[in-house]
N, C-alpha and C positions, 0 to 999 in steps of 0.2 A: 545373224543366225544362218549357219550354211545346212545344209538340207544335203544326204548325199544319194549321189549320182548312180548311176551305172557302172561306173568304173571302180568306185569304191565297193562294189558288192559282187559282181563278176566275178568266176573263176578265170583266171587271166592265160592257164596254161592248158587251153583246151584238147579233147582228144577227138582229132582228124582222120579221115583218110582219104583217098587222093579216087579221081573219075575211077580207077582201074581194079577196085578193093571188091573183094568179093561178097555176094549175100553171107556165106559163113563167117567171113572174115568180120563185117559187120555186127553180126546174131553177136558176134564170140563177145566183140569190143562193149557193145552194150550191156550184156550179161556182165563183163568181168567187170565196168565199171559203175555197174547200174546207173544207167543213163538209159534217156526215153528217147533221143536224138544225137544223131552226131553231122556238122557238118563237114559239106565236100570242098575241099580245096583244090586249087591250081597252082602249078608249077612255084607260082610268085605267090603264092600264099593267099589269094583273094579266094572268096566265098564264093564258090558256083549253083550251090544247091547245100541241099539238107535230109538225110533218110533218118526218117523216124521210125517208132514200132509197129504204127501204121502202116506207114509204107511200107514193110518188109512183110507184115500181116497181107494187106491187100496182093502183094505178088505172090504170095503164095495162094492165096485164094485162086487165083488166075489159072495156078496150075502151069506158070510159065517155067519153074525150076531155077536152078542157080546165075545168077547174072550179075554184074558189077553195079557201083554205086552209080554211075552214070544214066543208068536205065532205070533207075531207081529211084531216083534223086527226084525232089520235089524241087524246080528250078522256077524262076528265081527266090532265092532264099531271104523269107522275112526276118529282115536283121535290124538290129538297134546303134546307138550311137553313145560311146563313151561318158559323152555329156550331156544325154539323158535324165530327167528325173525318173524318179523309182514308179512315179503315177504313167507317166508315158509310157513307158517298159509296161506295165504290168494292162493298161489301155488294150496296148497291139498284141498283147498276149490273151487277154480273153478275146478281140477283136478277131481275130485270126486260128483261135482255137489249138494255140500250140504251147506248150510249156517249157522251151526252150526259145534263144534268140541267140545267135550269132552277134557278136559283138565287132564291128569293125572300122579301120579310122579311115580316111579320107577321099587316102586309097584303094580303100574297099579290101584291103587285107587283114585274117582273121588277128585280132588284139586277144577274143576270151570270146566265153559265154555266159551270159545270164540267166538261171532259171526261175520257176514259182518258189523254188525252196532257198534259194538266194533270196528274194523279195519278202518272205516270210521271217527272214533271222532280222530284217528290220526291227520285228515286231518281239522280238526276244531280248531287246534291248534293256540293259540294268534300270530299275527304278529310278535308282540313286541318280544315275547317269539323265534322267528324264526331268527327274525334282530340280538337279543344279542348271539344266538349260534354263526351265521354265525361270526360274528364279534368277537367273544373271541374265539372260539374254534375253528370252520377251517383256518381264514384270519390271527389271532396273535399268538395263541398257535401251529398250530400245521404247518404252511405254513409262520411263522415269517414276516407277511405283518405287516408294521408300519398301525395305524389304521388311518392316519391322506391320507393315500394314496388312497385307495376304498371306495367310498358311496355305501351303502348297502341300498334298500330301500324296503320294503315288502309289496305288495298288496294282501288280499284276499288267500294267501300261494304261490304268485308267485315273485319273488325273482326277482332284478335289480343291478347287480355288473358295477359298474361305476368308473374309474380309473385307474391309471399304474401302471402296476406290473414290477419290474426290469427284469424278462427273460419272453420271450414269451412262454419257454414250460410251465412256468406256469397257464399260461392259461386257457385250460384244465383240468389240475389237480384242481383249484380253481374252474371249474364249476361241475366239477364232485363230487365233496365233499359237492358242496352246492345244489347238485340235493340228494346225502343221508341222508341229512338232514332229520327229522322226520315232516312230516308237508307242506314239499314244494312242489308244485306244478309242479314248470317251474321255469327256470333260464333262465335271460335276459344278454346276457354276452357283457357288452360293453366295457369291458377292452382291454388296450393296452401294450406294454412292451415299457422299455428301451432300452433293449439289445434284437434282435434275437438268439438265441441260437440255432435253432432248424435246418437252414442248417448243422451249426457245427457236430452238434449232427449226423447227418444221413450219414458225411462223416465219421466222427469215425466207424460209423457200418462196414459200408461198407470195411471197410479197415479190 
């Protein structure tokens, strides 16, 4: 079950501009592309900083007047990593209070950008597309449920497991795997077992 990344959700062909870019020049890029951040780059392409519509807000409060991205620039810029999960990404994005992240590889040169609204079309993801994971990859491939034993039924990314599973510790483990799902909302867990298992289990501990 692969899970996707940062790099899979990234707009990859980001819009820059360089220490020397003027506050208009900025206002304009933002406005044209409705974007709430854009990072600053170097010569080589690496990340130097990041001016948001905060920061262009705050300098004009100041009453400082027009000046380039460099004076502006919120430096060092809080940036993500290609092979990111989408939870990490999204972590240092409330962590840091910013809706934007620079995407960059190694060498710290800009690859893309990730935003909130990037992270969000996760969650826009087909039903269909949700029903057939759950059902080939967590319930047969990787938790060997016969497929003929759980209806799986998907509303809106909110997930309905209906059926017996032969142990009850499975249980859990089945709804937990279809809460990491990419796309799912909520798990409905109306499943039952065959066999308890689970006193068993906690006398073994014990012992």
């Amino acid at each position: 079950m692969r899970h996707r990344c940062v790099a899979d959700l990234m707009t990859p062909h980001a819009v820059v501009v360089q220490r020397g870019t003027t506050f208009k020049e900025i206002a304009r890029l933002l406005d044209e592309y409705e974007i709430t951040a854009v990072p600053v780059v170097d010569e080589d392409e690496q990340v130097v900083g990041v001016v948001s519509e905060a920061d262009l807000l705050r300098r004009q409060i100041a009453k400082l007047g027009s000046t380039t991205a460099e004076a502006i620039m919120t430096s060092p810029a809080v940036v993500a990593r290609p092979g990111w999960s989408v939870v990490e990404a999204a972590k240092l994005m409330e962590q840091k209070k910013v809706k934007r992240l620079p995407v960059i590889d190694d060498a710290g040169r800009l690859i893309g950008v990730i935003s909130r609204s990037d992270l969000v079309r996760l969650f826009l993801r087909r039903d269909r597309a949700i029903q057939e994971e759950v059902l080939e990859e967590v319930l047969t491939r990787t938790l060997g449920v016969p497929p003929s034993t759980v209806t799986v039924d998907v509303s809106n990314g909110t997930v309905t497991l209906t059926g017996t599973l032969e142990r009850t510790s499975l249980v859990p483990i089945a709804v937990r795997m279809c809460e990491s799902v990419d796309g799912v909302v909520e798990v409905i867990d109306r499943l039952t077992a065959e066999r308890d298992d689970i006193p068993l289990t906690r006398q073994k501990t014990s012992e």
